[in-house]
N, C-alpha and C positions, 0 to 999 in steps of 0.2 A: 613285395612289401607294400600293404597297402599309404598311401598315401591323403592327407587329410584338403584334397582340392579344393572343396566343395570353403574351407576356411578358408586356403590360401586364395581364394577369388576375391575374397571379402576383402583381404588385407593388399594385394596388388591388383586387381583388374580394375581395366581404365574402363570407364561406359565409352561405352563406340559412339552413342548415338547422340553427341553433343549436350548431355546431361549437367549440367551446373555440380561443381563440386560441394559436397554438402558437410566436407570436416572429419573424421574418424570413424572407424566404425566401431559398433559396440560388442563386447566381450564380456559377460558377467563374469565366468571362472576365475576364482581366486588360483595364487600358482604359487609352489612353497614345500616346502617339507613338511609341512605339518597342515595344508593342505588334501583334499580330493584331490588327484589331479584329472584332468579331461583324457578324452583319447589321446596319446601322443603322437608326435609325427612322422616320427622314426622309431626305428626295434632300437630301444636303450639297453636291450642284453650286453653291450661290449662297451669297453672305455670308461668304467666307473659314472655311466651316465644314469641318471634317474628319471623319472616321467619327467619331474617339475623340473628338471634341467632345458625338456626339449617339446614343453605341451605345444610352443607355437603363441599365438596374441593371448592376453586375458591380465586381470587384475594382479600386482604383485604383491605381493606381502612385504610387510615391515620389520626390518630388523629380526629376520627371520632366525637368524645364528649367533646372536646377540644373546649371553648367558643372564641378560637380564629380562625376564618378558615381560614385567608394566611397561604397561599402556604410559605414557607420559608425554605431558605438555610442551611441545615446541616453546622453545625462549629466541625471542630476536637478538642478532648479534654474533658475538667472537669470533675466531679464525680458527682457519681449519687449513693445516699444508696436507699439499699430496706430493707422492712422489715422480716426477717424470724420469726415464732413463737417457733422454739424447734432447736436448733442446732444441728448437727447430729457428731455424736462422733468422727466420720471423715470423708474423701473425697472420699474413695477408695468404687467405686460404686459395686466390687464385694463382698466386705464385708460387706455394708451395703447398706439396699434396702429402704432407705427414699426418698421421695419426692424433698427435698431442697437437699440432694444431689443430685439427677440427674440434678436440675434447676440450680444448679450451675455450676457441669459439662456442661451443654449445652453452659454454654457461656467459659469456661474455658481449655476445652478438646475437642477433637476431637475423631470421630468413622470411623469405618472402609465405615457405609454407614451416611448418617444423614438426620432421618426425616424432613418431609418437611412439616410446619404446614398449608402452603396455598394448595398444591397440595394433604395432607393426602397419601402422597408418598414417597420413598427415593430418596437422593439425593447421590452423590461419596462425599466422605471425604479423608480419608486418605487411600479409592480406587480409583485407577483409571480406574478401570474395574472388571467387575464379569462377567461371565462368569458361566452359572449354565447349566448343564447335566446329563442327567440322571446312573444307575446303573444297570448292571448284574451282579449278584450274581452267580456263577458256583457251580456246585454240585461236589464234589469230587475229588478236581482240588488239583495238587501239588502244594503246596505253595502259592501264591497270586491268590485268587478264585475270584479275583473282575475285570470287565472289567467297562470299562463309557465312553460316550459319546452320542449322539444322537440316541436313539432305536428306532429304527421302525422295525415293523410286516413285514417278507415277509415269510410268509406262515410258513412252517415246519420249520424255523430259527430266530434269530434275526438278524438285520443287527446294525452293533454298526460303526459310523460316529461321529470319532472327532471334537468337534463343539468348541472349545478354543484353540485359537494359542499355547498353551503352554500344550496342551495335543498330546504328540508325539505315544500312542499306534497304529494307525494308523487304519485302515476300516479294522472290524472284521465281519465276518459271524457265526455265533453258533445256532446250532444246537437248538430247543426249550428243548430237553429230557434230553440234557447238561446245563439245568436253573435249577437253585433252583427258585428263582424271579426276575424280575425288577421290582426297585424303580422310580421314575419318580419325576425330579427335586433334588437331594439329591445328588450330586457332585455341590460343589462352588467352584470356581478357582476368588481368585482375587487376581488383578494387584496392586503393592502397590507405593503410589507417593516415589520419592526418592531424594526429597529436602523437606522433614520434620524431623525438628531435636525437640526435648526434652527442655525443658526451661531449663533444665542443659547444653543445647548445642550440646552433643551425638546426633546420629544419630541414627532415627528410620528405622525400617528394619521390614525384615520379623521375626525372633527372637525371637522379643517383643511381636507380637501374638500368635508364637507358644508357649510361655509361658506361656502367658496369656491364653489359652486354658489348658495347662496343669497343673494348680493351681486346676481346680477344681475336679481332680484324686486324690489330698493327702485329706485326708480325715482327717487334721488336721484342714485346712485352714478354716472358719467360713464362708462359702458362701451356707450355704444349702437351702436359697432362692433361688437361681440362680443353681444352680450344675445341679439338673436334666437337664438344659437343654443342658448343656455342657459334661457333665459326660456320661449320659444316651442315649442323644438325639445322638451325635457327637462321633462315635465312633474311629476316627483318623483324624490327621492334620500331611498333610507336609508340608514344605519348600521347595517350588524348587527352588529357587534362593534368595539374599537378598531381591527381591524385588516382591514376587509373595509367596505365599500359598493355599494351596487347604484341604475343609474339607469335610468331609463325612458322610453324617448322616446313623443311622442305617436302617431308612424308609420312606418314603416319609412323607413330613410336611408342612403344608400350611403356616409358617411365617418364613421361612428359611433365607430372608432378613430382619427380624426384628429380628430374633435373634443375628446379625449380624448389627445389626444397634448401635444403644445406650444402648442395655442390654448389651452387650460384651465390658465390659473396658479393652482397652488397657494398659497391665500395663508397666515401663521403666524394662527391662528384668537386665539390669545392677545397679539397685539399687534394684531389692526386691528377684533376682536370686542369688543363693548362689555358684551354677554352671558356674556361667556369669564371665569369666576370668577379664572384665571389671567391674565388682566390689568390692568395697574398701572391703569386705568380704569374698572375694573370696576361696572358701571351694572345693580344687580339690577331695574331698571323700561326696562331699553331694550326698544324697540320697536323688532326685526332691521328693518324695512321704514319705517322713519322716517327723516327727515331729520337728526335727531341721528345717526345711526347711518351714515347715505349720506355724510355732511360728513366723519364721522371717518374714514372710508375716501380720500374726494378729496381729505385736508387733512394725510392719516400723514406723518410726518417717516422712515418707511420705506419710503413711495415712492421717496425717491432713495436713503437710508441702507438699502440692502435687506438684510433678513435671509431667506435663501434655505434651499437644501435641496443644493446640487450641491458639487463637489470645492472651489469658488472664492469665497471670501469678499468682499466689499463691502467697503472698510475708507476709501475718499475719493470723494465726487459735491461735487466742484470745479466748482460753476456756470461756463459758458460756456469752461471750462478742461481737466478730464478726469477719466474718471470710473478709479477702479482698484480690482484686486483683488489676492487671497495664497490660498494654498493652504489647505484648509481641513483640517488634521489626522484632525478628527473623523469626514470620510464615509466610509459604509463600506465601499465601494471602494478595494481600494488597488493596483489594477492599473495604473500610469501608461498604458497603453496604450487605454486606457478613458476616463480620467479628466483625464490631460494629465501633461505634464513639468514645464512651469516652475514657480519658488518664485512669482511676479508676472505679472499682467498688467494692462496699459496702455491706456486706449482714450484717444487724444486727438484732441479736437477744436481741426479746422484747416477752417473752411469756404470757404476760397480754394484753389483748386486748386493754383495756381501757387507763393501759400508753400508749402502739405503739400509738394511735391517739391521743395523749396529747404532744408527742415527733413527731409525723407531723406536728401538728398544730407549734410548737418549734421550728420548720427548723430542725429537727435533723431525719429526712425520707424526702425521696423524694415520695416513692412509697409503701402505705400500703395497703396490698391485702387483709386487712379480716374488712372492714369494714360492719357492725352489719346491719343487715334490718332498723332497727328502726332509723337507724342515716343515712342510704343511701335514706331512704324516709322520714326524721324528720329534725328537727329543727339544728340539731348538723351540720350537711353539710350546714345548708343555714346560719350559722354566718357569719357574717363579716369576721373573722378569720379566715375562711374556705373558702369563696368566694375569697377571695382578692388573696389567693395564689395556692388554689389547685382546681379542678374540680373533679367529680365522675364518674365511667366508669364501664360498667359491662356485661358480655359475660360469657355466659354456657357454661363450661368444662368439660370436661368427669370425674366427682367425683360420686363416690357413698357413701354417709351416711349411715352406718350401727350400729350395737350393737352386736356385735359377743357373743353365748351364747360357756358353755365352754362345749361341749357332753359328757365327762369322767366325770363332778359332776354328782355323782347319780342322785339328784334332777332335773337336766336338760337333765338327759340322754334318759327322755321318748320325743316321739315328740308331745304327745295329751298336754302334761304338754308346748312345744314351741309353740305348734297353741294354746293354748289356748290364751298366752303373746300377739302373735301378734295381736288376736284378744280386747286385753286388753287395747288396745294405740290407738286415735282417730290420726292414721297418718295424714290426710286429713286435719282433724281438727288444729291438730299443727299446718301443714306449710300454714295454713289462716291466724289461729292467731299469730304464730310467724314471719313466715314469710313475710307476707303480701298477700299472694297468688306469690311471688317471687320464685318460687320452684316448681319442680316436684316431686312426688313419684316415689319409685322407687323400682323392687321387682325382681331384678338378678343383677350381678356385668362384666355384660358387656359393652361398654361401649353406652349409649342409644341413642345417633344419629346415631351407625352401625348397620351394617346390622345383628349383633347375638344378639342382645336385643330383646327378646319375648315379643312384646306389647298388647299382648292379655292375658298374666299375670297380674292379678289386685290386687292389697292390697287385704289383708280378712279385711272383714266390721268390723268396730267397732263395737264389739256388748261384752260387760260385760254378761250378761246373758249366754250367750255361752261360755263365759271363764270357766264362775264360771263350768258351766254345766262338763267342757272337765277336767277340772283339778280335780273334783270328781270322774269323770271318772276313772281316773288316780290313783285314792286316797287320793289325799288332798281334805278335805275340814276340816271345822273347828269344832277339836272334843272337846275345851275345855273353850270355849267362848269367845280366847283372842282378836278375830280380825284376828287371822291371819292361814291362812290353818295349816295343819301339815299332817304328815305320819312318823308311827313308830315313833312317839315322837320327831320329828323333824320338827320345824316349817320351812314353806318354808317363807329364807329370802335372797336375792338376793344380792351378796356385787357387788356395780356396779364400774369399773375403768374410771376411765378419764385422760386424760394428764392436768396437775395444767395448770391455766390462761386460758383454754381455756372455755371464755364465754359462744360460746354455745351450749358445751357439760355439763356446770355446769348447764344452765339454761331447755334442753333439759331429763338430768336425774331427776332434780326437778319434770319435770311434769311427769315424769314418773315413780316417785317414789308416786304420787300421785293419777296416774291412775291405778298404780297395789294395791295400797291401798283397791282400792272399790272392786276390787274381792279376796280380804282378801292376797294379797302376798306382804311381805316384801325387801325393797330395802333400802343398804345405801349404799351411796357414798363416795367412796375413788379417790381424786386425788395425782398425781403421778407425777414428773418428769419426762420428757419423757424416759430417760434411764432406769427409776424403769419401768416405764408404760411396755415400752416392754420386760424387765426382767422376767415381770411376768403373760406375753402372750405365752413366748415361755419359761417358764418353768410350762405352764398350772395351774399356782396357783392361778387361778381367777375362778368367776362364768359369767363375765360378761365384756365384753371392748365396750369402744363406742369412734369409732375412724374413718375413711373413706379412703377409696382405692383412688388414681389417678392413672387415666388412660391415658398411654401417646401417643399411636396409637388407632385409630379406630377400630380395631379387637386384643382385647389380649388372651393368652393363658390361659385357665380356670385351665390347669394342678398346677398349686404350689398352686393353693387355694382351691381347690376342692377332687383332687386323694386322695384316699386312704393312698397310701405310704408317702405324703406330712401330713397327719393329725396322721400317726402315733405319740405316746404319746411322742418318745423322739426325734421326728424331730422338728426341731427348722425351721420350714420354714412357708408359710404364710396361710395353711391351721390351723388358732387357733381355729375354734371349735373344732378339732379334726373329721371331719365326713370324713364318711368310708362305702361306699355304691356301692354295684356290679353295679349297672344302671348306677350311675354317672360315673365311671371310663370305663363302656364299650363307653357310648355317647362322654368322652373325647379323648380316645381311635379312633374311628372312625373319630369323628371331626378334632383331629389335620391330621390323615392322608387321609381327603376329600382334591382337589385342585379344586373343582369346588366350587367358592362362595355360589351362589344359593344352592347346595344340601349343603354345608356346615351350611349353614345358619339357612336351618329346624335341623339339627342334633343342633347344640347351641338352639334354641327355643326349641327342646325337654329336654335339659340340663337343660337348663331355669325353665322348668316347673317344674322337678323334684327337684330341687335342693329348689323351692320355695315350694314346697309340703313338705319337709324334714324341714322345718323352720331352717338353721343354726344360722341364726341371723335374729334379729328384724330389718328387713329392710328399709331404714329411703327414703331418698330425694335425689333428683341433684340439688344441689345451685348454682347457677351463683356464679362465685368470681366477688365481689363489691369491687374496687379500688378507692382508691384518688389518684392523681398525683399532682406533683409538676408542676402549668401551664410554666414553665420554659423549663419543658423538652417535645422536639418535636420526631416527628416518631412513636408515639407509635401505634403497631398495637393489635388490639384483638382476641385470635386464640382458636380454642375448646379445648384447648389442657394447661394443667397446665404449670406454673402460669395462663395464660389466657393471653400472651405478652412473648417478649423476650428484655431482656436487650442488645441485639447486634443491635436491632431496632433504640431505642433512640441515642438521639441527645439535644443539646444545639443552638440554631440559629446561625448561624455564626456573629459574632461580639461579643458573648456576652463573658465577662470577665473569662482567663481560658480557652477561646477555640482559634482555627488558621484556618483559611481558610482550604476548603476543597482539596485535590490535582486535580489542572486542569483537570487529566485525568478521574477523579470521580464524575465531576460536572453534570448536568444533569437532564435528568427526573429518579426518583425512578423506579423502578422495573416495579410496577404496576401503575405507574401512576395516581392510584387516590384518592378522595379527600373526 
């Protein structure tokens, strides 16, 4: 299958050669249904997928599914709720690695870069310049062994050229026999804006990041999702000015701007800093790396009350109720087209599927994103009650469905006993019959329109005979005639998690409590509140989660879900089958430190393969998220990238009740211009 590289360079490849970040790249292609669309990136023959589902970066259409097609006026103003399904305990994205918080953050907070969902690139945020060069390493050197800037080969030396105005070492010549290494790419200098203040009004600085960097050294603080890459990967940050910082990684690393993009929360240094003279707590004996210090970060009452950096204010975190925001006057942005329209937004939680579109149909959602196959393609969408006020819209996001098995239960610790499972579940089958054929399969957790998804990885066939065969293999089969295998007296029976309300992982383990029946293996299901659910993923006291990854960039880092050191029994981070395997961690090992796409790309396709030959989990589909909208609300655009839209898009038309004209200077053609 041919594959579109020569794009995917544009949209991920780092310049090796210490190159200044210069902002997104450009993509004319309009992308849509009503649309050209470009070469795609994948054979869209299977899964109800279309070109414009999966062209890859390029311009997106407006309101593409929207039964009304004038062109109309953005109006400033009114509120607009969405639906969340699980609320997340709080806001603070280093503490916690869910989904609806980052989609909230996106519209709420700002980053140092911030992805770009049409270009699949980054854009400046709360930088205004990077500046990336490379690294010498000196052998033996007193005191400070590191030189950086621009390295190039001239023969028996390197030649080191300061390539950032605010890099003063000056043009060095060294000798090669005076190298330990050069890293290449792995010096970041950026420039930081210096009219962004804190919705407290404080003023953000350089400070706030070097803090924020330095949270993930106490090893009290609960970010072990995120630590390696800060901890491990970053092995120093300074400050050269309030308004400029520079970090250093230990080695060269091909996402060095996306680690630096939206995974890096900036936290307010003077509300969660105990050392920050500017805090009402102000602790002139704290020790940054103490437990005093770690507690008061996993215990802030602005974890949920956040005080952020973006257009949108925090102003209600309504336990198990809804979390909301308001515009925030002060940012200094004031391009609504940038920044968003509404005066409010809404995020409520409804973790039953069935109420969330009971309470749309209500007026009480503007926006529910997990509308069911059966009602996106049935009767339920074509009521009256459904037509009259909402439309349906639907775009493939980078999600992978999975069933993580737990490797530390004996019973699932063999892999003949997981290839048999897989082989035990008509994948195919399901997403015909459940899905509608609205779905791909899906058999690694990269994200499947980039360029590291292995498509030459296919499901193992449904085939029961084989199971039955492998799991005998293994030892179980059934010695006592109950139905159900055993070994050593121990019937194999599968306790499966789910998070409560969610439809269709109740109706997905149903049939899979039904297809492991026929090769004699037992399965019950237990649903959970989300906060139990992942209590007892990361305290490994399950056989079985089924739950799915979002993916927020086109190429993510396999590290927290794959290494070894990540699956260890008492890391709490996102490797939960526990797998721990020398192949895996040398391919991950290599891959993060490839800068060339292309060879990077086979090194993840060999990842790929391995990782699906090791069965960590019963590896399910990619579902389009299926939305209803409120036909009230305009702008909306569809992006590969979770939710599948941004709330800073929409709009109300101008005139309509609750909104205000747009400001003259704003008026216009949209971004993209199209329709």
């Amino acid at each position: 299958m041919k594959r579109r590289l020569i794009r995917a360079e544009l949209a991920f490849g780092l310049v090796v050669a210490s190159a200044a970040f210069v902002g997104c790249s450009s993509q004319e292609e309009e992308r849509g249904p009503t649309k050209g669309a470009a070469e795609p990136i994948l054979d869209v023959t299977d899964g109800g997928m279309r070109p414009e589902d999966v062209n890859g970066p390029g311009k997106v259409g407006i309101d593409l599914y929207h039964p009304d097609q004038r062109k109309v006026e953005p109006g400033m103003g009114g509120r607009a709720i969405m639906h969340i399904s699980a609320q997340p305990p709080n806001l603070n994205f280093a503490l916690e690695n869910s989904a609806s918080v980052r989609w909230i953050l996106l519209d709420v907070h700002s980053a140092l870069l911030r992805f770009n969902k049409e270009t699949w690139d980054f854009d400046y945020d709360l930088a205004t310049n990077l500046d990336i060069e490379d690294m010498v390493m000196l052998k033996d050197a007193e005191g400070d062994n590191l030189r950086y800037g621009k390295v190039t080969d001239a023969g028996d030396s390197w030649k080191i050229t300061p390539d950032s105005e605010l890099n003063t070492q000056g043009e060095l010549t060294i000798a090669k026999g005076d190298v330990e290494r050069v890293e290449r790419g792995t010096v970041l200098t950026f420039k930081l804006r210096e009219d962004a203040t804190w919705h407290d009004g404080h003023p953000f600085n350089a400070h706030d990041v070097k803090f924020s960097y330095d949270i993930y050294k106490n090893g009290t603080v609960d970010c072990d999702e995120k630590r390696f890459k800060y901890k491990d990967d970053v092995f120093r940050c300074d400050v050269i000015d309030d308004h400029a910082v520079r970090f250093f990684y230990k080695e060269q690393y091909f996402d060095v701007r996306g680690n630096f993009g939206f995974d890096f929360c900036v936290l307010p240094s003077h509300r969660f800093n105990l050392s920050d003279p500017d805090n009402a707590d102000f602790d002139p004996n704290n020790d940054p790396l103490g437990a005093k210090q770690g507690e008061y970060i996993n215990d802030h009452p602005n974890n949920t009350l956040w005080v952020g950096l973006g257009p949108y204010q925090i102003t209600d975190f309504k336990r198990d109720e809804f979390i909301a925001a308001t515009r925030y006057d002060g940012f200094w942005e004031k391009d609504p087209r940038k920044t968003g329209y509404l005066q409010r937004i809404r995020w409520q939680l409804i973790n039953d599927d069935n109420t969330a579109f009971q309470a749309l149909l209500g007026g009480n959602l503007d926006i529910f994103y997990r509308v069911k196959t059966e009602d996106y393609k049935g009767a339920l969408t074509q009521q009256k009650a459904f037509t009259d006020n909402f439309y349906k819209a639907h775009t493939y996001v980078g999600n992978v469905g999975y069933t993580t098995w737990n490797m530390y239960q004996p019973h699932l610790s063999d892999v003949r006993v997981r290839t048999a499972l897989s082989h035990a579940f008509d994948v195919r089958g399901w997403i015909q019959t459940n899905y509608l054929g609205l779905a791909v399969p899906v058999t690694g957790t990269m994200f499947r329109m980039g360029i590291g998804y292995n498509t030459d990885v296919e499901n193992n066939a449904y085939d029961p005979d084989l199971a039955i065969d492998l799991l005998a293999e293994a030892g179980w089969y059934d010695r006592d005639g109950d139905g159900i295998v055993d070994k050593d007296g121990q019937n194999l029976v599968i306790e499966a998690l789910m998070p409560s309300g969610n439809k269709a992982s109740e109706r997905f383990l149903q049939k899979l409590q039904n297809s492991f029946a026929e090769v004699g293996v037992g399965v019950s299901i237990t649903a959970l509140e989300w906060a139990q659910f992942l209590e007892r993923l990361h305290d490994r006291t399950f056989d079985a989660g089924n739950l799915a990854w979002t993916l927020p960039t086109p190429e993510s880092d396999p590290f927290q879900l794959w290494y070894s050191t990540e699956g260890a029994y008492e890391n709490q981070g996102s490797n939960h089958a526990g797998l721990q395997d020398e192949q895996v961690d040398a391919l991950i090992d290599a891959g993060r430190r490839e800068l060339d796409p292309e060879k990077r790309a086979e090194i993840w396709h060999q990842l790929h393969a391995r990782i699906y030959e090791l069965q960590p989990y019963l590896f399910g589909w990619n579902v389009p998220r299926k939305l209803a909208i409120n036909k009230k609300l305009r702008g909306v655009k569809l992006y590969n990238f979770e939710p599948g839209f941004s709330m800073r898009d929409v709009y109300y038309e101008a005139g309509t009740e609750g909104t205000v004209p747009l400001p003259p200077e704003f008026k216009g053609e949209d971004d993209d211009g199209s329709r």
